[in-house]
N, C-alpha and C positions, 0 to 999 in steps of 0.2 A: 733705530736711531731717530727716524723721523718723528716716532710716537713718545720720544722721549722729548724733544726739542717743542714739538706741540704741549705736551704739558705743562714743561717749564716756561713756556710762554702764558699759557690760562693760569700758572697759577701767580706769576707774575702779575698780569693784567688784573686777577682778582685781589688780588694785594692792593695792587696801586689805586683800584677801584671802590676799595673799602675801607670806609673814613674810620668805624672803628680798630679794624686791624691797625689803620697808618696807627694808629693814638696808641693800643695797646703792643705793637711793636716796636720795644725801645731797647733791645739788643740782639747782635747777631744770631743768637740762639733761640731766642722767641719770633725773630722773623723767620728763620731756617723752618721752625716747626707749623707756622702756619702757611709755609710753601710750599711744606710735603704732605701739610691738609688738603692746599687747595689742588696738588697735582694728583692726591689719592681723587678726590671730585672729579678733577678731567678726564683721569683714567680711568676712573666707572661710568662716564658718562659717554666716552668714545667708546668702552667693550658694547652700551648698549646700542650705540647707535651702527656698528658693526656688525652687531645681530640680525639689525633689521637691511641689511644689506648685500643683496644677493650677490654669491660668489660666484663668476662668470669665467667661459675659457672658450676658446675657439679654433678653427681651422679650417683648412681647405685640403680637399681629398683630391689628387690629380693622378688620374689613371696611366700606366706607363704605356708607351706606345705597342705592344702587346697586347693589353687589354681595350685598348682601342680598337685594334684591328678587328677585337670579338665582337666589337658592335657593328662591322664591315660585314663581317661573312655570309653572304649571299644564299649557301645554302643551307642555313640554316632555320627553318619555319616556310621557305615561299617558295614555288612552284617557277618555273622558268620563266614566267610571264614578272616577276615581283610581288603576286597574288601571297598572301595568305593559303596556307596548308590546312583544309579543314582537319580540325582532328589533331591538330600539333598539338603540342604546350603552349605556341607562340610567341615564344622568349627566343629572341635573334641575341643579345647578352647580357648577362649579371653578373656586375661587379657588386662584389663583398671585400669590404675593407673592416676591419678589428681597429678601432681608433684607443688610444693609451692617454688618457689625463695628465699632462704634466703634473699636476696637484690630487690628491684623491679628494671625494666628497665626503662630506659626514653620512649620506643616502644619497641614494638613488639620484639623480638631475634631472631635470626638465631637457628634453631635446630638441631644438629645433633645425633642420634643415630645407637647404634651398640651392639651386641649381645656380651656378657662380656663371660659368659659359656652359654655351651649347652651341657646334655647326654639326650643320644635318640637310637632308637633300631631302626632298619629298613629303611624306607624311610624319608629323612627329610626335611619338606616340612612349614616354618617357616616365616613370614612378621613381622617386627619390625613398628610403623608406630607412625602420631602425628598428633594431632588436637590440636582445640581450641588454643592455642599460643596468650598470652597475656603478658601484662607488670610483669603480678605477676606471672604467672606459665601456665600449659600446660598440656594436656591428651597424653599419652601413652599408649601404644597399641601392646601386644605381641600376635600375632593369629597364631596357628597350624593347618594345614588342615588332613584331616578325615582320612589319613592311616598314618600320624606320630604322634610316642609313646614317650613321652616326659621326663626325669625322673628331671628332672632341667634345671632350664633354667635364668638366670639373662641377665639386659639389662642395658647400662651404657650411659647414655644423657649427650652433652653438650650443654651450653647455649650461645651463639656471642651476643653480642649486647651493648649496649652505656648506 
């Protein structure tokens, strides 16, 4: 409706704009026909500017309090002291989130994320990360290593693409 209203308005103003049209418009049927010239013009001239206009989505990833606690669990990687476990993996927790496109893409999107909050005690030792990256959506990835205590933590993605 809006892209309709937008043109009838361009092809109004190029009407009124245009000394020859005012002159050779002199019945409703020949002004009708260079209204629906100048809104065919608006409307190829918004498809192309539409084109060049990256289509954007976003969100925020908030882990339930369950998966918070996996950033808590103390024995997981460190040694009774809080040390680091030589020889672990050193992943205290990873969260994996599968995120859904309200809209799909035409390809693939540019991904960006970034760390929305974060409370944490001590050393903070944090990778935000993305996989899989399809038309329809994408895996997220918040991983803590083995001596940072995590007490919240949200991640906020956007999505570039056409």
């Amino acid at each position: 409706m809006r892209r309709i209203l937008l043109c009838t308005i361009a092809a109004l103003v190029s009407i009124a704009a245009n000394a020859d049209a005012q002159e050779s418009c002199t019945s409703v049927l020949e002004c009708t026909q260079l209204a629906a010239e100048a809104a065919q013009i608006a409307n190829d001239r918004m498809d192309a500017l539409e084109k060049r206009i990256p289509f954007i989505q976003s969100g925020t990833i908030v882990p339930t309090a369950g998966e918070i606690a996996e950033f808590r669990d103390k024995s997981k990687s460190v040694d009774a002291n809080g040390r680091c476990i030589s020889g672990s993996s050193s992943h205290r927790g990873i969260l994996s989130r599968n995120v859904q496109f309200d809209t799909p893409y035409n390809a693939p999107p540019q991904i960006v994320l970034a760390l929305k909050e974060l409370q944490s005690v001590g050393p903070v030792r944090v990778v935000v990360t993305h996989s899989n990256v399809t038309t329809t959506g994408f895996t997220a990835r918040i991983i803590t290593y083995c001596d940072t205590l995590m007490y919240d933590v949200q991640m906020s993605w956007l999505a570039v693409g056409s």
